[in-house]
C-alpha positions as CSV (number, residue, x, y, z in Angstrom):
1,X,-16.9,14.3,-24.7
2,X,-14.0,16.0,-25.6
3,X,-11.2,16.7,-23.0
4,X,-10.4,20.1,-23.5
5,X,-8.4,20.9,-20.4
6,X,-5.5,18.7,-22.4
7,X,-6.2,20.1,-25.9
8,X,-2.6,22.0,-26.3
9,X,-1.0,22.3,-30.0
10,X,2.5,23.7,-28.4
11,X,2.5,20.5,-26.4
12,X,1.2,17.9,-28.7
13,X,4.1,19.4,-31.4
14,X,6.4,19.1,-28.9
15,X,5.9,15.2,-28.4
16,X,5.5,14.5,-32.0
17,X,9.2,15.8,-32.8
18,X,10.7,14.3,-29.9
19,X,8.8,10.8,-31.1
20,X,10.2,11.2,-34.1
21,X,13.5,10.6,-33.1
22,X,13.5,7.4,-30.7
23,X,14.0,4.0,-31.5
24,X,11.8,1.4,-31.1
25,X,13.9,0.4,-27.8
26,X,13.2,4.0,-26.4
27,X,9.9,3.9,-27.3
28,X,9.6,-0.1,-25.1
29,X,11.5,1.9,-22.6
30,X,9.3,4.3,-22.2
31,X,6.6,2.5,-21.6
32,X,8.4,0.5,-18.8
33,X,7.7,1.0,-15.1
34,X,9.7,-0.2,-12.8
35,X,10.6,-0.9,-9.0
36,X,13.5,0.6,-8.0
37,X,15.0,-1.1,-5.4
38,X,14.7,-4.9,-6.3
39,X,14.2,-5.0,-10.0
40,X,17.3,-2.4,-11.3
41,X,20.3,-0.8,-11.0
42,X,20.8,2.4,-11.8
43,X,22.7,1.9,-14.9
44,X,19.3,0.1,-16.2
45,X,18.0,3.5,-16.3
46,X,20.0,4.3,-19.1
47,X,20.4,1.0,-20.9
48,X,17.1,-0.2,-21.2
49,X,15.7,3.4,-21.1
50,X,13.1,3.3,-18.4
51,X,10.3,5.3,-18.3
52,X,8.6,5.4,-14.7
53,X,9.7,3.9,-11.3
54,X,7.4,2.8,-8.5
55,X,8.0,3.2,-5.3
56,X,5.9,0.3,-3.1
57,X,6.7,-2.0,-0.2
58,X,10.3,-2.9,0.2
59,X,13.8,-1.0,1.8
60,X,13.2,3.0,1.6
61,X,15.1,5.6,-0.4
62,X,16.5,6.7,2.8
63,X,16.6,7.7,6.3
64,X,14.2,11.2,5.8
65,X,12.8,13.1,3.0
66,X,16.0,14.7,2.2
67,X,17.4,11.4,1.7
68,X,14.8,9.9,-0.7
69,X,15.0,13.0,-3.1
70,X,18.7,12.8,-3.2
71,X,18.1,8.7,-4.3
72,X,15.7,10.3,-6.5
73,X,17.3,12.6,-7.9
74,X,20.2,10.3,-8.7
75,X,18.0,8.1,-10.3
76,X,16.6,10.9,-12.4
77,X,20.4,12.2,-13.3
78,X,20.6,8.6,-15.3
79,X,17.3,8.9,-17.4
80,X,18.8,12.7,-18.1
81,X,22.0,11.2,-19.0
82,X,20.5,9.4,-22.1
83,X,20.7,10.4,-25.8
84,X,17.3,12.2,-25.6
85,X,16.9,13.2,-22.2
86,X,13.7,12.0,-21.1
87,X,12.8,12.5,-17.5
88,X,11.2,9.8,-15.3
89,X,7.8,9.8,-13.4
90,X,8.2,8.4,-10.2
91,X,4.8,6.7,-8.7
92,X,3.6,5.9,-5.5
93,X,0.6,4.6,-4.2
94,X,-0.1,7.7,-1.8
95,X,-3.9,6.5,-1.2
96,X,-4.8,9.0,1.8
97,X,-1.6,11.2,2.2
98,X,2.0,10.2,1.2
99,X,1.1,7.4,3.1
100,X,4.5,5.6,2.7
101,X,6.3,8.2,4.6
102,X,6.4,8.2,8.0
103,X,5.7,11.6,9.3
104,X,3.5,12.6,6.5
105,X,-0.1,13.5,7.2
106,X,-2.5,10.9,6.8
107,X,-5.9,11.5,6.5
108,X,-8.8,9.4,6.5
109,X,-9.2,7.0,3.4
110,X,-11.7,7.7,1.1
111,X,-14.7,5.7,2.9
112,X,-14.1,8.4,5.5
113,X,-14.5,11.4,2.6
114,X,-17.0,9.9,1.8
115,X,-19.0,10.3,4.6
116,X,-18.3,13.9,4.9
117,X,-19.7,14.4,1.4
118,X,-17.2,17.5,0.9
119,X,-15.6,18.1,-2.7
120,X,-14.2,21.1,-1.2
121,X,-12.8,19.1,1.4
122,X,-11.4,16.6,-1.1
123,X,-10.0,18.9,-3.0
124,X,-7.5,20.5,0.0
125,X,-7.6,16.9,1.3
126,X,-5.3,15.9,-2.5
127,X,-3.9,19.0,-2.2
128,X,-1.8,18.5,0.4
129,X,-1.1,14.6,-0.3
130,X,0.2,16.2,-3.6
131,X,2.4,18.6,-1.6
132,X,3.7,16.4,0.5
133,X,4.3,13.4,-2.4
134,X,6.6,15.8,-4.1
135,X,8.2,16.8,-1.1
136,X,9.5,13.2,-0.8
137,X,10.5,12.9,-4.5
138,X,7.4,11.8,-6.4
139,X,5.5,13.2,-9.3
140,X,2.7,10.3,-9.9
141,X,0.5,9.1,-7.2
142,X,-2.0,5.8,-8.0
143,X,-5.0,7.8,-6.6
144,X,-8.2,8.4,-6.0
145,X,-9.7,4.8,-6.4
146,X,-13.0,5.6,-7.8
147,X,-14.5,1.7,-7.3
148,X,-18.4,1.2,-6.5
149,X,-18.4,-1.6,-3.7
150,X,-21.1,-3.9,-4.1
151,X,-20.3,-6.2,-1.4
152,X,-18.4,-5.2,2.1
153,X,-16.7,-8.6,1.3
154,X,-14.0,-6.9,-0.5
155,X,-11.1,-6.0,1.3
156,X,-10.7,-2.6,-0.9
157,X,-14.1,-1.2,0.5
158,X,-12.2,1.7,2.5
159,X,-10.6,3.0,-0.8
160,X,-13.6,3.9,-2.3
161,X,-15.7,6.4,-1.6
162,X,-19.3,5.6,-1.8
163,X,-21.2,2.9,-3.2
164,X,-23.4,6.1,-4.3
165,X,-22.2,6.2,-8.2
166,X,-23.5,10.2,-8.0
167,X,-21.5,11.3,-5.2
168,X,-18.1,9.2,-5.9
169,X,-18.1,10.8,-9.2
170,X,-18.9,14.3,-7.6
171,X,-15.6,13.4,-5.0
172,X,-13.6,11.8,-8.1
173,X,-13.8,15.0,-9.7
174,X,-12.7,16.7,-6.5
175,X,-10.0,14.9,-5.6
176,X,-8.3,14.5,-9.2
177,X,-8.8,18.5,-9.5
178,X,-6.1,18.9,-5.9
179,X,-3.7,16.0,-7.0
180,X,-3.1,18.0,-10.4
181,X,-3.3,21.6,-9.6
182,X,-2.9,23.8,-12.5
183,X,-1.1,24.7,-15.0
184,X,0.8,27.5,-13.2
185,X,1.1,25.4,-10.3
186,X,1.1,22.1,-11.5
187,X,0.9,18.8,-8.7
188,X,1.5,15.8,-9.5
189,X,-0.6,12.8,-12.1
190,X,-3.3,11.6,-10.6
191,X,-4.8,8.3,-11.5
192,X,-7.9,6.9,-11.6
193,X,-8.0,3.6,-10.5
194,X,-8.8,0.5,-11.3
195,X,-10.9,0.3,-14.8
196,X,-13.6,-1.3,-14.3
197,X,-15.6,-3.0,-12.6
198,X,-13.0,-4.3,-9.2
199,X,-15.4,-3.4,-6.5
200,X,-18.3,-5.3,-8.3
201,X,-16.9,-8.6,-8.3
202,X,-18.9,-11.5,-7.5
203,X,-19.2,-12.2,-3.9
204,X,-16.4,-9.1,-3.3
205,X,-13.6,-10.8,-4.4
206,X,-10.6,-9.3,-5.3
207,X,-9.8,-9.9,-9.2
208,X,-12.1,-11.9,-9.5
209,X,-15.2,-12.0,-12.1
210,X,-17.5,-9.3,-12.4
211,X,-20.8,-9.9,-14.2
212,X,-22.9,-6.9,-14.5
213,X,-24.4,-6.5,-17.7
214,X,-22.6,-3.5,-20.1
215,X,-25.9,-1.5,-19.7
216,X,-24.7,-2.0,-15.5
217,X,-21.2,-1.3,-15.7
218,X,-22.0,2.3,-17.6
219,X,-24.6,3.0,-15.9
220,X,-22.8,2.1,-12.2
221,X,-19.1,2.2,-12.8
222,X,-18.8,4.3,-15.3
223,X,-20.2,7.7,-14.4
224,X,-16.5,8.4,-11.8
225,X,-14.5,7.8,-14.7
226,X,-16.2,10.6,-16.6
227,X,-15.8,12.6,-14.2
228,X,-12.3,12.1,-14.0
229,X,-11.7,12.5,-17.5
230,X,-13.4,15.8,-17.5
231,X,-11.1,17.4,-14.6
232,X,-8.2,16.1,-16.9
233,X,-6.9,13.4,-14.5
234,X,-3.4,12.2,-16.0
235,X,-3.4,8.6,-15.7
236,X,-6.4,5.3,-15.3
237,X,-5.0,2.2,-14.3
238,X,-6.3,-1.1,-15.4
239,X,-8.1,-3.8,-12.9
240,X,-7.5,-7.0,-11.6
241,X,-10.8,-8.4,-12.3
242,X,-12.3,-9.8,-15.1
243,X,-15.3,-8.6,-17.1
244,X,-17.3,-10.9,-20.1
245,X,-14.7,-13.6,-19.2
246,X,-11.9,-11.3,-20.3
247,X,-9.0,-10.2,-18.1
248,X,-9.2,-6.2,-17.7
249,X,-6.0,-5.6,-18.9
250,X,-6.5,-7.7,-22.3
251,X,-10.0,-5.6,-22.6
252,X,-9.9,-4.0,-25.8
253,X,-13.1,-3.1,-26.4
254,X,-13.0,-1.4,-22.8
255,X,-10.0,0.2,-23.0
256,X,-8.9,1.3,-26.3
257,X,-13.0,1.2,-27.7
258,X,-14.4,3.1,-25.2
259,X,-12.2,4.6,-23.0
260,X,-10.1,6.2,-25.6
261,X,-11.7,6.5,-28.4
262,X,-15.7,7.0,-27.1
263,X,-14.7,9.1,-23.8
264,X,-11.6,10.7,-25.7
265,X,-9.4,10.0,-22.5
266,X,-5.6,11.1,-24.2
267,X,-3.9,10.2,-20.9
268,X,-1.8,7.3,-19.7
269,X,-3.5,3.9,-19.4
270,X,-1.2,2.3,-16.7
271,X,-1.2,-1.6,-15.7
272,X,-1.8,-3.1,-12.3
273,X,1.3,-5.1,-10.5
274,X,3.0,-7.8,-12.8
275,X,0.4,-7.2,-15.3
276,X,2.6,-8.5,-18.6
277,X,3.0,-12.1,-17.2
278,X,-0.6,-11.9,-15.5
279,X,-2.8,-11.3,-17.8
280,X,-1.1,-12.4,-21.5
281,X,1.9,-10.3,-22.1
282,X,1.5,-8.8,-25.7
283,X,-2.6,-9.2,-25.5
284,X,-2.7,-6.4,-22.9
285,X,-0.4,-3.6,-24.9
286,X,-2.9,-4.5,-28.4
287,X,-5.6,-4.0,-25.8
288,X,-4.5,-0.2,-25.3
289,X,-2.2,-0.2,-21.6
290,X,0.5,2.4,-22.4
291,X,2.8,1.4,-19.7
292,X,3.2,-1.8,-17.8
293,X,4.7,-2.2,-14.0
294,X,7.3,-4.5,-14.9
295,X,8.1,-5.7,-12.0
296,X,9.5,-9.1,-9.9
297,X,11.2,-10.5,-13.0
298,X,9.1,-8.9,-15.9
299,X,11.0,-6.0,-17.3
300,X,13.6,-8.3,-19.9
301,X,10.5,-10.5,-20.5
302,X,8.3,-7.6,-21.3
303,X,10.8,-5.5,-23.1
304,X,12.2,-8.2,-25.6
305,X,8.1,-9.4,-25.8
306,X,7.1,-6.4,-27.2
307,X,10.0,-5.5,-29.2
308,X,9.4,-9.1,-31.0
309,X,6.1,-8.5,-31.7
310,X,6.2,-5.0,-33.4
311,X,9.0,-6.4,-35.2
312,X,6.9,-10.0,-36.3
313,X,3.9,-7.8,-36.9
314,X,1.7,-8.9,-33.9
315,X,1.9,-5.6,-32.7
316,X,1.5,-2.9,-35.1
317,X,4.1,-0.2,-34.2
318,X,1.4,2.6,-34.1
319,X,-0.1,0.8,-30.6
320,X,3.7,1.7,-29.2
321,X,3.4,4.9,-30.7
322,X,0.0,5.8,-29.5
323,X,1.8,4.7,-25.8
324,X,4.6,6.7,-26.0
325,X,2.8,9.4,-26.7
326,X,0.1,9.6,-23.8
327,X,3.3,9.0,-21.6
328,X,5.3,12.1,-23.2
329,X,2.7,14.1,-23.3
330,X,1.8,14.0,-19.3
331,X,5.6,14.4,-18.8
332,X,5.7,17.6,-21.0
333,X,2.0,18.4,-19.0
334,X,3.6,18.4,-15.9
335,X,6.7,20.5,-16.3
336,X,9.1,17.7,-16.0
337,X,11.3,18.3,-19.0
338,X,11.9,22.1,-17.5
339,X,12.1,20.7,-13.9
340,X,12.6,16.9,-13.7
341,X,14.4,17.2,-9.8
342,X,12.5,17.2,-6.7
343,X,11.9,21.0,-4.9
344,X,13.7,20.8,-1.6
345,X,12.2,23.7,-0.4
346,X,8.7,21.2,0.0
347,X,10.7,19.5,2.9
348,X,9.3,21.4,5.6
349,X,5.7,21.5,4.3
350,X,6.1,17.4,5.3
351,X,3.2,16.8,8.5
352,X,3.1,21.0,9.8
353,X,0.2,22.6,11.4
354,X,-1.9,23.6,9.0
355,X,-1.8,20.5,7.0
356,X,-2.7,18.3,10.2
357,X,-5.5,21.0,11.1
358,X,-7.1,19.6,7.4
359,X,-6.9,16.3,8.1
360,X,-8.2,16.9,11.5
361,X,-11.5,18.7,9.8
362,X,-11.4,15.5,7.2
363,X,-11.7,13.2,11.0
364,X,-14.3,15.2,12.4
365,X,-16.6,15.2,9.0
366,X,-16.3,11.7,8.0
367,X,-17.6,10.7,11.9
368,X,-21.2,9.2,11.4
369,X,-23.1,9.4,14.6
370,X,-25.2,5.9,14.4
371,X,-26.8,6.0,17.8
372,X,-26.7,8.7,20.9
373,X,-29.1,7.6,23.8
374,X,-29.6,8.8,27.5
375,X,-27.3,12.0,27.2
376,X,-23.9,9.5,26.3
377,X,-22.7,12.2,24.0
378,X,-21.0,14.8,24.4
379,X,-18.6,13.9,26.8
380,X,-18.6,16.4,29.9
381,X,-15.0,17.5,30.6
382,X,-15.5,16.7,34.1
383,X,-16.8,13.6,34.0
384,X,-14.7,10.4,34.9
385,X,-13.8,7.9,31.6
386,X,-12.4,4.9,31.5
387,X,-11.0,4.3,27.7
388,X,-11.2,0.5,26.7
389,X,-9.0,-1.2,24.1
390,X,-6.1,-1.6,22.0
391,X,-7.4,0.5,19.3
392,X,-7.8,3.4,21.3
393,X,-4.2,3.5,21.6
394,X,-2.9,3.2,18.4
395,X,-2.1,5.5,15.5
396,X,-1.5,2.4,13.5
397,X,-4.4,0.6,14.5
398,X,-6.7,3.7,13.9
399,X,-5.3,4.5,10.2
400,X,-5.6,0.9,8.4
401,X,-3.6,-0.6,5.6
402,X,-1.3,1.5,3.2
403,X,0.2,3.3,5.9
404,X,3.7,3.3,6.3
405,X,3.7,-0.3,5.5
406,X,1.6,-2.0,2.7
407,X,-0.6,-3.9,4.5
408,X,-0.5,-1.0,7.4
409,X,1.1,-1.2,10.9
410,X,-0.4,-1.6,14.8
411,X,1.9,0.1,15.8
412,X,2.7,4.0,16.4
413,X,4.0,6.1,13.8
414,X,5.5,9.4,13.6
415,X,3.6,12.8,14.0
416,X,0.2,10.8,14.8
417,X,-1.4,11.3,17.9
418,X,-3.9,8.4,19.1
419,X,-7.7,8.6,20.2
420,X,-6.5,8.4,23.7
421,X,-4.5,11.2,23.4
422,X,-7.1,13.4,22.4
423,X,-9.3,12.4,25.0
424,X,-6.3,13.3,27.7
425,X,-6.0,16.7,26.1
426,X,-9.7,17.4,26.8
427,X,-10.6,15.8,30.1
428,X,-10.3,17.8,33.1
429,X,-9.6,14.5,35.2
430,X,-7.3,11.7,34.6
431,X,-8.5,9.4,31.8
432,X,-8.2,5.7,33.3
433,X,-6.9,3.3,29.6
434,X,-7.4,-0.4,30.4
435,X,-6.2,-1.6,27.3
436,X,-7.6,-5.4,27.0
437,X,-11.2,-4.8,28.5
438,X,-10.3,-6.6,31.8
439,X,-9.5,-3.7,34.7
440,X,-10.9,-3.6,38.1
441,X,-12.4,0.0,37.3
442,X,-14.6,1.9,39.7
443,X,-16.0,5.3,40.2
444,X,-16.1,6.6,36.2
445,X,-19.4,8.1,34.4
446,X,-18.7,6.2,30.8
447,X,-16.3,4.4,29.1
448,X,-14.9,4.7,25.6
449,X,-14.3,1.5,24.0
450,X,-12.6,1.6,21.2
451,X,-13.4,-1.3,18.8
452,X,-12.8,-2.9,15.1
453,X,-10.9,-4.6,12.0
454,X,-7.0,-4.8,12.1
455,X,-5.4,-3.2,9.3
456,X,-5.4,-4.9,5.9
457,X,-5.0,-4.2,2.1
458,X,-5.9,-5.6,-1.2
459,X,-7.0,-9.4,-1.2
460,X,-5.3,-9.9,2.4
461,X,-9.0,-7.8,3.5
462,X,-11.3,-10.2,1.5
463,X,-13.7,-12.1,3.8
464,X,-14.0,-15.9,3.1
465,X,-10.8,-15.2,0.4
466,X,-7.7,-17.1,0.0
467,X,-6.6,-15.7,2.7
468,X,-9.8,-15.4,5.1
469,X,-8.1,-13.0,7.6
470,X,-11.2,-11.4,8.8
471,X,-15.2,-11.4,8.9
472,X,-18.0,-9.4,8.6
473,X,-18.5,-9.0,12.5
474,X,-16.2,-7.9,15.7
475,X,-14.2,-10.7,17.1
476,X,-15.2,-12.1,20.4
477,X,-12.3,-10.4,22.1
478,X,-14.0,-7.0,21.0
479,X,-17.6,-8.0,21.8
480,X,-16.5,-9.2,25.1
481,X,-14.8,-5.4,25.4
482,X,-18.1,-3.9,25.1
483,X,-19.9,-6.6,27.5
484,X,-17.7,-6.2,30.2
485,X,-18.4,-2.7,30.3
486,X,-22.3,-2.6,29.9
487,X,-22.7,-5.9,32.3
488,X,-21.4,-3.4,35.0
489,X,-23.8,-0.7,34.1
490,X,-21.8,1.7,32.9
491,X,-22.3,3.9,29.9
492,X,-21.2,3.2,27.3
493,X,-20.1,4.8,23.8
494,X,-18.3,2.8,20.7
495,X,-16.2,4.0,18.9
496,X,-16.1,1.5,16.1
497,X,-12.6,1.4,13.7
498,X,-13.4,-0.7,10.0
499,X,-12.8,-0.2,6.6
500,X,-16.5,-0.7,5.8
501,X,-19.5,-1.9,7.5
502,X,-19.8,-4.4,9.6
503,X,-22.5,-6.5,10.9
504,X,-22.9,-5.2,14.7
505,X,-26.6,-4.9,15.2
506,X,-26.2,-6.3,18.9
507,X,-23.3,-3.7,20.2
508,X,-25.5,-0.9,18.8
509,X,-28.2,-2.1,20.5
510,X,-25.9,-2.8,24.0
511,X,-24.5,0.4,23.9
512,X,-25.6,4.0,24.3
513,X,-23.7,5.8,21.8
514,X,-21.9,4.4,18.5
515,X,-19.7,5.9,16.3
516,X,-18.3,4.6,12.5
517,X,-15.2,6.6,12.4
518,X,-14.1,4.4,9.9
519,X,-10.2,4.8,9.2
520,X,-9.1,8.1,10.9
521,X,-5.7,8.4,10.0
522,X,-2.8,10.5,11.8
523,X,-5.3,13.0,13.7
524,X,-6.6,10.9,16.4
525,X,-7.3,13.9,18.3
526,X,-9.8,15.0,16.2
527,X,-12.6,11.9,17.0
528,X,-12.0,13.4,20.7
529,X,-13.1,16.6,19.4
530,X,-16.4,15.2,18.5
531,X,-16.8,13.2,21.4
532,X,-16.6,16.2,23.8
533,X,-18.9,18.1,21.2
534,X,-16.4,20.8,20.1
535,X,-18.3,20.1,16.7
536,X,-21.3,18.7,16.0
537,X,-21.7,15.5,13.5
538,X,-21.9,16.3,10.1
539,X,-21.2,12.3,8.8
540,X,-23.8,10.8,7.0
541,X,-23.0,7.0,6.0
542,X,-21.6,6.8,2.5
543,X,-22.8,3.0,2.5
544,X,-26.2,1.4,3.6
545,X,-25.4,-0.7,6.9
546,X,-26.5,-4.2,7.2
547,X,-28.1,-5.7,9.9
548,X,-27.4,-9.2,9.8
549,X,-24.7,-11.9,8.3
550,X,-27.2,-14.0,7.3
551,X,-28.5,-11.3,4.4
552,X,-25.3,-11.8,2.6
553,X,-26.6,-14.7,0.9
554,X,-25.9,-13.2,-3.2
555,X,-23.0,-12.7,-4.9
556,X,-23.4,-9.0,-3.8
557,X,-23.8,-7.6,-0.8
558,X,-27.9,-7.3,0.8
559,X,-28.3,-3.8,-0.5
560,X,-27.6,-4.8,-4.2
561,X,-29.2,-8.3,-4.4
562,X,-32.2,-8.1,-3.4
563,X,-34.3,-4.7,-2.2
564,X,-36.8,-6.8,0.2
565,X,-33.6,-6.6,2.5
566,X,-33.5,-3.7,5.0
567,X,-30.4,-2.7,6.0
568,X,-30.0,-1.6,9.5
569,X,-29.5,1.8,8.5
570,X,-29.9,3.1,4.9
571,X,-27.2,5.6,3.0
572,X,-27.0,9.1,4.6
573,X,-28.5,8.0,7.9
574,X,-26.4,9.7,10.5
575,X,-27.1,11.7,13.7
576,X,-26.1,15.3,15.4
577,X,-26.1,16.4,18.3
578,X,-29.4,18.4,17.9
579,X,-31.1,15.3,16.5
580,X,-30.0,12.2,18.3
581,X,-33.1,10.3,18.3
582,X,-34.1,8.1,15.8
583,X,-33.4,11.1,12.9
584,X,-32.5,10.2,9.5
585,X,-30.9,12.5,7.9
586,X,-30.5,11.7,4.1
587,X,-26.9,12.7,2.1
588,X,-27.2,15.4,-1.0
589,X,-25.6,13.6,-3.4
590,X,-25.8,16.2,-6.3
């Protein structure tokens, strides 16, 4: 499978001279990412010749976007300062939008997209979070995970698309094709992420073991990465877990064997967080990672490490070489040496109109209607609703984690409007909000309730984990939201907020509509939308749904450990408005 989209002579001359003239401490610099804020100064820039910052989870560059490019752009004066002249990339983790920037437009995470089984949408979906990534400073965004959950245990679920291995490849393709742009108008390095195997962990956790079988993992995991190879994505970064008892980031025969030497993949093989000290320091450069987040103490560590070990032999100096080079050449790719400063003309593109009006068309398609009974939906605009819940209140609540914050926010953010808000703008009466399920309310035709998981990211989202945050069903303050409402006979429709399936057989059954809107994002307004029918449902479930807790009994989840298991609904169930009875619709996944 050869890569041609990358296949340039002018550019591969171009790297060849300039490696020619660094010094084995350039080279280690090169091949150093690392976090701004808490790790350097800016004179490190030029001593130890960094390579690639990360921006993540800590004080921002500034007060607005102007602000962050300037911090950028003084950052990048430093690298451009140094004998050679080697611009930085600047990474972020910009998972659905430039999610770390408040007032960016955030659009649902990938479990959404994948619902809507829309490349195209993808595609403008990346497009824009590419836009709007550069116009706050960055080149590199850590994006699209491309992950096949096997168990709604994990507490990554949301940032894959599809436990479907067909159609997250098709969207992997999709969404590494709007990061990058072209070659006239270039975006910014996309990455693949994480290789291989992290959503198939046994029982879902994260980094932990993962024990498929090879024939498994190519067969299951593999197929995305293909696929992102083939659109030319820029960068794959390395998993937590473990695979045949080896760490992923000290998998040779995974990464050097057959990612670059079977698929051909001539890009930038990037570690995970704290990767050097993790997962044994020089065993994961001879493995084949190109550039290491040194981060929270490891840059000296990792720097002198491998300096040490290509000068004692233990790494030959043709790994580094091999590194330096897949770094260089994405930098030449990407235009950086002609134009290594940040375009402040992209400013104003940050959260307008027509970016928001995508993101609202990414809600609306990545709704799956699971249930419609006794005319609940649509909504009439003159009937009288009583929104119920926290949830339906909250941009925060409604987008999950990496937004603004790592592990999210509950509260409002910036540009956002909220699910209450957009039923307001639709109803002809006064839209009553009791917010925690308890209100004396009278004379209304249905009410709304607004239901789910609180947001969460990486291992913090595991269930039954170290950290054993959440579960595989609605608390009993949510349950009790939905009984309070159908005790008094009142119609009811759920709209139910989670990063992944959840077991809640008994609320569809109480209520008379239900709704997986999964994690919306900034466009609130646009779940009204379908509510009041403006569009019909086009959602079709990008995971089977269980039915019961008691079927997740294996170290994967029911639809993967044993098939005598129904779930409750099967992949690419999901209801319109034409068919709301007991339709099942299947997904095209080719």
């Amino acid at each position: 499978m050869v890569n041609k989209r990358n296949t340039n002579s002018k550019l591969d001359e171009k790297v060849e001279k300039l490696l020619a003239q660094m010094t084995l401490e350039e080279k280690i610099g090169q091949m150093s990412q690392v976090r701004h804020f808490d790790d350097i100064s800016p004179e490190d820039i030029k001593t130890k010749f960094i390579g690639s910052v990360i921006h993540t989870q800590g004080p921002l560059p500034g007060e607005d976007a102007a602000e962050w490019q300037a911090k950028f752009s003084e950052l990048q004066k430093h690298a451009l300062s140094t004998r050679l002249r080697i611009p930085l990339l600047f990474g972020v983790d910009a998972v659905h939008g430039q999610n770390t920037y408040e007032g960016a437009t955030i659009f649902p995470h990938n479990v959404g997209l994948g619902a809507s089984g829309n490349p195209e949408l993808v595609e403008k979906a990346a497009m824009i979070t590419a836009q709007e990534s550069k116009a706050t400073g960055f080149n590199w965004v850590f994006s699209p995970c491309v992950a096949i959950p096997m168990n709604e245990k994990w507490g990554r679920v949301y940032e894959a698309f599809s436990e479907n291995t067909d159609l997250t490849a098709k969207l992997t393709r999709a969404s590494v094709l709007g990061h990058q742009g072209s070659q006239s108008n270039p975006g910014v390095l996309a990455t693949a992420k994480h290789f291989i195997g992290d959503g198939a962990t046994d029982s879902g956790v994260e980094g932990g073991n993962t024990t498929l079988s090879q024939e498994e993992v190519l067969e299951r995991l593999l197929p995305p990465y293909q696929a992102a190879i083939e659109a030319g994505v820029a960068s794959i970064m390395t998993s937590f877990n473990t695979l045949d008892g080896i760490p992923m980031h000290a998998h040779k025969a995974m990464i050097t064997d057959l990612l670059k030497v079977r698929l051909e993949f001539d890009g930038i093989v990037v570690s995970d967080w704290k990767a050097y000290s993790r997962f044994g320091q020089n065993d994961i450069i001879n493995a084949g990672i190109d550039m290491v987040m040194a981060v929270d103490g490891d840059l000296d560590a990792f720097q002198e490490g491998v300096r040490t070990g290509v000068l004692e032999g233990t790494i030959p100096e043709e790994r580094i070489n091999d590194a330096v080079r897949r770094i260089l050449k994405q930098k030449f790719r990407f235009g950086l040496f002609e134009n290594p400063f940040p375009d402040k003309s992209l400013i104003a593109k940050i959260g307008i109109p027509e970016h928001r009006s995508v993101a609202r068309q990414a809600v609306r398609e990545s709704l799956v209607l699971l249930k419609n009974e006794n005319q609940a939906l649509p909504l009439k605009k003159d009937s009288k609703i009583v929104v119920v819940g926290p949830f339906a209140d909250s941009s925060g609540l409604q987008s999950g984690g990496w937004t603004v914050n790592w592990q999210g926010t509950k509260e409002n953010y910036q540009g956002a409007t909220t699910i209450l808000e957009g039923i307001r703008k639709f109803s002809n009466h006064e839209v009553k909000f009791d917010p925690d399920g308890q209100a004396e309310v009278e004379d209304v035709d249905v009410a709304i309730i607004v239901v789910g998981e609180e947001p969460y990211a990486e291992f913090f989202g595991d269930i039954g984990g170290e950290m054993n945050l959440f579960q595989l069903t609605l608390s009993e303050t949510h349950q009790q939201y939905i009984n309070a409402y159908t005790e008094k006979g009142i119609k009811t429709v759920v709209v139910l907020i989670s990063g992944r399936p959840l077991v809640v057989t008994n609320q569809i059954e109480q209520s008379d509509a239900f709704v997986a809107a999964w994690l919306p994002g900034s466009e609130g307004d646009g779940v009204a939308e379908m509510l009041f029918g403006l569009f019909d449902f086009k959602g079709k479930l990008p995971h089977s749904w269980p039915k019961s807790i008691e079927d997740f009994q294996g170290k994967y989840g029911p639809n993967f450990w044993d098939d005598s298991i129904q779930p409750l609904f099967p992949i690419g169930y999901g209801l319109n408005y034409q068919k709301s009875k007991s339709t099942l619709i299947r997904i095209n996944l080719k």
